[in-house]
N, C-alpha and C positions, 0 to 999 in steps of 0.2 A: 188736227195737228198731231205728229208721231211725238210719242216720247220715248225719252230715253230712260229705259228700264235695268235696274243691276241685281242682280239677283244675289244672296245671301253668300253663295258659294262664291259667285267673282269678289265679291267684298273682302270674303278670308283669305283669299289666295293675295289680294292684293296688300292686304295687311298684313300678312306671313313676310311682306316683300322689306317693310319697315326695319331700319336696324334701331335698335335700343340707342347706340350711342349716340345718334341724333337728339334723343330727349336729354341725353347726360348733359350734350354740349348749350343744346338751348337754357339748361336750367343755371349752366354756369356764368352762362351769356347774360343772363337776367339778373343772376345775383351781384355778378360785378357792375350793373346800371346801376343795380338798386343802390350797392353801397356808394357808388362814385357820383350821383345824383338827386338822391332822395335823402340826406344824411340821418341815417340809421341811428336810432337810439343805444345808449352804448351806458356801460358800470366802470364809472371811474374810468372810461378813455377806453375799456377796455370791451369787445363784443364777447358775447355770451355764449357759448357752444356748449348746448347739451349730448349727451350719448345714450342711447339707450338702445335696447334690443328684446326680439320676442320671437318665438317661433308662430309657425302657421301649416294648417294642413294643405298639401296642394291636390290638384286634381289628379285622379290614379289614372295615368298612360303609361306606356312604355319607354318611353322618351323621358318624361319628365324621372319616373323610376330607376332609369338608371343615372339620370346625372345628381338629383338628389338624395335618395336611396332613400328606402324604406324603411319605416321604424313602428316599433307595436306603441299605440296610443293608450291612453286612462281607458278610453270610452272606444266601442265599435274596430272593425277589420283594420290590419297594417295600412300605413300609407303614406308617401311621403313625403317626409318633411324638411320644410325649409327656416332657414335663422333671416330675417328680416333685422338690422339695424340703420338708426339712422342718425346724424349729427345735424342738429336744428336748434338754431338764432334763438333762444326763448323768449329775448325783448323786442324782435322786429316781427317774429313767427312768419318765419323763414327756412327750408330745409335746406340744406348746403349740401348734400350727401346724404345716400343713399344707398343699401346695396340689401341683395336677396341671394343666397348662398346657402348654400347643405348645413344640413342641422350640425354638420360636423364641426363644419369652423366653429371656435368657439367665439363669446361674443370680445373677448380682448383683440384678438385677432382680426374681426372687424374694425375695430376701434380704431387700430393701431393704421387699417388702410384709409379711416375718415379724415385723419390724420394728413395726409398728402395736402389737403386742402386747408388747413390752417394756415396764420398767418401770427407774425410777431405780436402783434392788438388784440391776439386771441386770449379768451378763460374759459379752459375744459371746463366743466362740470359734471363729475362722474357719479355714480349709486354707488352702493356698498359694495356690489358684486363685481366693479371693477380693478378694485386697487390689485396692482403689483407694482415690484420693482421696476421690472423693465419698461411698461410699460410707463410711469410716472418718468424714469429715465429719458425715454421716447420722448413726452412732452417736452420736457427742459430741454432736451439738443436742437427742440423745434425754434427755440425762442419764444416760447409760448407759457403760459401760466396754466395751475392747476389747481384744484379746487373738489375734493371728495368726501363723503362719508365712507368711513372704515370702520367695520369691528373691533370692538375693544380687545379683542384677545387675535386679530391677524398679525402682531409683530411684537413683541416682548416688550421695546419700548413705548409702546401704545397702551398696551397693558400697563403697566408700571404707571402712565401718565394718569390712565382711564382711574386707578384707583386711588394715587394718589390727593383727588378734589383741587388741583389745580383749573383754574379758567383756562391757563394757557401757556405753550411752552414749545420755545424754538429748539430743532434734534439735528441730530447728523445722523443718517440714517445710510446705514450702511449696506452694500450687496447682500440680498438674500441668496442662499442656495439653491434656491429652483430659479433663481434669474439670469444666473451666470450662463448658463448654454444659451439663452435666447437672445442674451447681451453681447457674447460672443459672434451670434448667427447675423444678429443686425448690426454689426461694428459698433456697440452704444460704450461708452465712457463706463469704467466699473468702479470710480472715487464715489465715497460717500456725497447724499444729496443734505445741503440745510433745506431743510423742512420746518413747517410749524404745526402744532399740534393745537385744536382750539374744541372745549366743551362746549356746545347748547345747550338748551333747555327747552323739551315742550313737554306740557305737561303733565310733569311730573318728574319725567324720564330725562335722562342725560343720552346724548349722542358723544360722535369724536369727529370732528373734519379735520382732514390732512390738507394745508395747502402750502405752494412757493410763495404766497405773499406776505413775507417773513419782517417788512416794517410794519413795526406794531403803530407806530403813530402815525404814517401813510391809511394805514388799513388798521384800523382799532377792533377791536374785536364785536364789538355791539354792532356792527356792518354783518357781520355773518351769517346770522340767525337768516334772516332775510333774503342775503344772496342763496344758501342752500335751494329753499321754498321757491325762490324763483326758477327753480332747475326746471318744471312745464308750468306755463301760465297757464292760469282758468282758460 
């Protein structure tokens, strides 16, 4: 009996044929079953969106060379690289978004397009190396909440908060100067944000989280420690 044989090369040609946005639409396809049928575990009413982002080496061609360009590494010959981020459910373990872009973009810039996909019921939950202005801006025009670790010394009032030994304390935090051209570029609101400012504790060590969930008896503060940590589950 004949069979039907495919050889390596028809495979690639035929997979060259695939468009990406097919897997975007499927995966959206999926995520909205999942929430609208499977009801998703959720904090305080609210879903969970993590951010993060990481580079990665790719494979050295010509193609791939000029759309992500080239950059000299730690270790071994130039080659190029790409910024990988992604915004993922951390209570359902879920990715809602995804995206692979030149090491150029930086990683707020992705953030800010994971973004598209939020929803009013959403809680960013950002690293240290996210906070800005505009960017926290960007969430609140979403309708959406947020939820970060900051360095004590990224905005004067934080500092001020960070050394004072307060647990905790609601701010109006006003435009920074490196946010105003991008707040301008995005049409974003430039009035001061209420913000709250809340200490942790591990260890030993003191953290700072910034978040819009600014009732304290809604959201007490001993809720916090926890929700941070949940930012990747085991």
């Amino acid at each position: 009996m004949a069979k039907r044989i495919v050889s390596k090369a028809s495979l690639t040609k035929a997979r060259m044929k695939l468009k990406f946005e097919a897997f975007v639409e499927m995966n959206l396809h999926l995520i909205h079953y999942f929430d609208k049928h499977l009801q998703p575990r959720t904090w305080f009413g609210f879903r969970l969106l993590a951010v993060d982002g990481s580079t990665t080496r790719l494979p050295i061609t010509e193609s791939i060379a000029q759309h992500f360009g080239v950059w000299n590494g730690r270790q071994g010959a130039p080659s190029p690289m790409a910024r990988v981020s992604q915004l993922f459910d951390v209570l359902n373990k879920v990715t809602v978004d995804a995206l692979i872009k030149p090491k150029s973009i930086g990683e707020r810039e992705l953030a800010a397009q994971h973004f598209l996909n939020v929803m009013p019921n959403d809680l960013i939950l950002l690293d240290i190396g996210y906070p800005a202005w505009w960017l926290f801006k960007l969430i609140l025009s979403l309708n959406t909440e947020l939820c970060a670790r900051i360095s004590c010394t990224k905005w004067k009032v934080v500092h001020k908060f960070f050394r004072s030994g307060l647990p905790e304390k609601v701010i109006d935090l006003p435009i920074h100067a490196t946010s105003v051209a991008q707040c301008k570029k995005m049409g974003l609101d430039t009035t001061a944000m209420k913000l709250r400012l809340i200490r942790i504790e591990n260890d030993g060590k003191s953290a700072v989280l910034i978040t819009s969930l600014i009732d304290t008896k809604k959201y007490p503060i001993d809720i916090f420690n926890d929700l941070y940590h949940d930012r990747w589950p085991l």
